[in-house]
C-alpha positions as CSV (number, residue, x, y, z in Angstrom):
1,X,109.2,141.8,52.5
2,X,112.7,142.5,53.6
3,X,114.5,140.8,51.1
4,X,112.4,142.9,48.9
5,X,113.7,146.1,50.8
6,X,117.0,145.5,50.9
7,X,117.2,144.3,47.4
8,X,114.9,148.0,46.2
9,X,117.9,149.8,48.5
10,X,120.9,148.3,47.0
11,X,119.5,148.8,43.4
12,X,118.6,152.6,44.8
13,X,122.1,152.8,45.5
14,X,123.7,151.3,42.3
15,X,121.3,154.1,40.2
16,X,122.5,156.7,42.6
17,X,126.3,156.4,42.1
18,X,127.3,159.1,39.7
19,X,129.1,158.4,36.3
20,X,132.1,159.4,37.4
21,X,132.0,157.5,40.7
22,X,131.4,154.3,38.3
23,X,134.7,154.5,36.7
24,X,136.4,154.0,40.2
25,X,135.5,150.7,40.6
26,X,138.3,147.8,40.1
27,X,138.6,146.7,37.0
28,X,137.8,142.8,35.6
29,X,141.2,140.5,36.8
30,X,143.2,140.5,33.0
31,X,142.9,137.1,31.1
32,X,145.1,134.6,31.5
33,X,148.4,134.8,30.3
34,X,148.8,132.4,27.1
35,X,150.6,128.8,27.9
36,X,154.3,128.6,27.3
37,X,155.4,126.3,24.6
38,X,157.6,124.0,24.5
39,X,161.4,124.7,23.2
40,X,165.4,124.4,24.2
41,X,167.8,127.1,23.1
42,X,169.1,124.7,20.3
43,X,166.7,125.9,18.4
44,X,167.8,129.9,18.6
45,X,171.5,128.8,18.1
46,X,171.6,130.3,14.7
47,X,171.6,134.1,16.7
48,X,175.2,133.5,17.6
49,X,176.8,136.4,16.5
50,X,177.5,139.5,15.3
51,X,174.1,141.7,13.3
52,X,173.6,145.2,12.5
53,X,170.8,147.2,10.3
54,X,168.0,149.7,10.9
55,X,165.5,149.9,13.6
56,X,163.5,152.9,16.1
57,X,164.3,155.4,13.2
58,X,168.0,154.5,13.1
59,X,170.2,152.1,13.2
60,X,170.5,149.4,15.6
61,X,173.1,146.4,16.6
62,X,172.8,143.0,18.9
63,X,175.8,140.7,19.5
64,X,174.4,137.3,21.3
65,X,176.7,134.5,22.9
66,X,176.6,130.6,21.7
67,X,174.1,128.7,24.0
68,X,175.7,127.4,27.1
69,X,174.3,125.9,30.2
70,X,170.5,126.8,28.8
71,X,171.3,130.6,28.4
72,X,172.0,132.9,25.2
73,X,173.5,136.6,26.5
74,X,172.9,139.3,24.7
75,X,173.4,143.0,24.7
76,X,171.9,146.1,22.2
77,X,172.6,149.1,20.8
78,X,170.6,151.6,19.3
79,X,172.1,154.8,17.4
80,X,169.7,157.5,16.5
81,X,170.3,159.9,13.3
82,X,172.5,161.9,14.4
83,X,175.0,159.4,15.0
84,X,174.6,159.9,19.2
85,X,173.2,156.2,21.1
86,X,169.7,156.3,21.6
87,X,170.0,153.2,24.3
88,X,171.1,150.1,25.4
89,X,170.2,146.9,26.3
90,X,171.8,143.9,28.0
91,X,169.3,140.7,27.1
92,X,169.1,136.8,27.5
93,X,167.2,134.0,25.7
94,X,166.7,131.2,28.3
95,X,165.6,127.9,28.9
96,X,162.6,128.1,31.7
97,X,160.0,125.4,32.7
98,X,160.3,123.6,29.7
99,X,159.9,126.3,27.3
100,X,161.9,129.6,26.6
101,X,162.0,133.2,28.1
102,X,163.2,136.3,26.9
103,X,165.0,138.6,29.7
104,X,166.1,142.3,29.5
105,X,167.3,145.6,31.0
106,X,166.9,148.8,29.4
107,X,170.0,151.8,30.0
108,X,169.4,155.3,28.8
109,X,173.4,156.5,27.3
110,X,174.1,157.8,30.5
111,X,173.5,154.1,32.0
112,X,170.7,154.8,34.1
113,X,168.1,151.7,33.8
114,X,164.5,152.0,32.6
115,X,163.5,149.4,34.6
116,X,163.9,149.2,38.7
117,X,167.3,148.0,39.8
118,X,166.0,144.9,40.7
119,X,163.4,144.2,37.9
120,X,164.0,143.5,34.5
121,X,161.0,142.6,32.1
122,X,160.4,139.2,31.0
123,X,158.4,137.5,28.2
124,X,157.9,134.0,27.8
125,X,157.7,132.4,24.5
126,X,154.1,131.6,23.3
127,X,154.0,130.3,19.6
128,X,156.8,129.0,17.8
129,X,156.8,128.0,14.0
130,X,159.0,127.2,11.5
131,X,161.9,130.4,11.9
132,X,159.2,132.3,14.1
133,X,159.8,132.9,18.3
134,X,157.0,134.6,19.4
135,X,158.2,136.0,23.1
136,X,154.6,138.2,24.4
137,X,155.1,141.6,22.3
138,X,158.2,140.6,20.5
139,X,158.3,138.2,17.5
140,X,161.7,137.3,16.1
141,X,161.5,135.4,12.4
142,X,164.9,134.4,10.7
143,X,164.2,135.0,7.2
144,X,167.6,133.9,5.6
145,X,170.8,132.2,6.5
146,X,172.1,135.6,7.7
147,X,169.1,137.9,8.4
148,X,166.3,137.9,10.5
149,X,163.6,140.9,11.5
150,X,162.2,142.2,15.5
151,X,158.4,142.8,15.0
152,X,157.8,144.7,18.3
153,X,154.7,146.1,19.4
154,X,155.0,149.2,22.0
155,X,152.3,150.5,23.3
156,X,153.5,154.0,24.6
157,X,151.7,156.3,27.5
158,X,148.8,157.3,25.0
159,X,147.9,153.8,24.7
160,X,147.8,153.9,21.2
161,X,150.2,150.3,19.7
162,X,152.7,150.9,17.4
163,X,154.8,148.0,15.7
164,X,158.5,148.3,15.5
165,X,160.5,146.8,12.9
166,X,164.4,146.1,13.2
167,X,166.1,144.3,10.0
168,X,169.0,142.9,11.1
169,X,171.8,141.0,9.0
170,X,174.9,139.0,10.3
171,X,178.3,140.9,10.8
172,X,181.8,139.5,10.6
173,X,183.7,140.2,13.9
């Protein structure tokens, strides 16, 4: 008979709670993160460089460093319309627990960061095919000797996704 109380009361009580009180409860944990794969830096070595071309509604540069020690260092620039910097970014491609991350820092022109001054967002690579890197929201895919594309997809404070594209083809120093 109690049991049958107590469970009549807590189902009383689950009935009762108003709509609005049921969207305070905590959320489901968020899935799993998918597995890292397996990869060395070798295999972005062909990002050495110079590139330039058209990205965010303008236009866009990267320069990246030779792989050395497990680490590719990189740094961005974005140039809106009007010919003004839109931001920057200073980036790396790294080896980490057998597999590859990709690390960056966001910089408004005025060189305050996006991120916290000790934070900087990280995405670990979780498919790789044949001249596809697929780092979390950003996939890079070489499609020439001297061009590859950024598929990124943002998902700004609406919540609504977007996908970026930048084009970007190799520059002479």
């Amino acid at each position: 008979m109690r049991k049958t109380a107590a469970l009549l009361a807590i189902a009383a009580l689950a009935i009762a709670i108003p709509a609005g009180a049921q969207k305070a409860l905590p959320a489901p944990a968020p899935a799993a993160p998918a597995p890292s794969v397996p990869a060395k830096i070798d295999a972005l070595a062909w990002m050495k460089g110079s590139w330039a071309g058209e990205g965010y509604g303008g236009t866009v540069e990267t320069m990246m460093t030779a792989p050395k020690a497990g680490v590719m260092i990189g740094m961005f620039r974005h140039m809106r319309p009007d010919g003004k910097p839109g931001f920057y970014e200073i980036c790396s491609i790294e080896e980490h627990e057998g597999s590859l991350r990709f690390i960056v820092k966001h910089f408004h022109p005025s060189w305050i960061g996006w991120e916290e001054k000790d934070h900087a967002l990280q995405a670990r690579l979780i498919r790789q095919a044949k001249d596809e890197w697929q780092f979390s929201n950003m996939l890079i895919k070489r499609t020439g000797r001297d061009a590859f594309v950024i598929e990124i997809t943002v998902t700004p404070k609406d919540g609504t996704p977007r996908k970026e594209v930048l084009r970007l083809r190799r520059q002479p120093l």
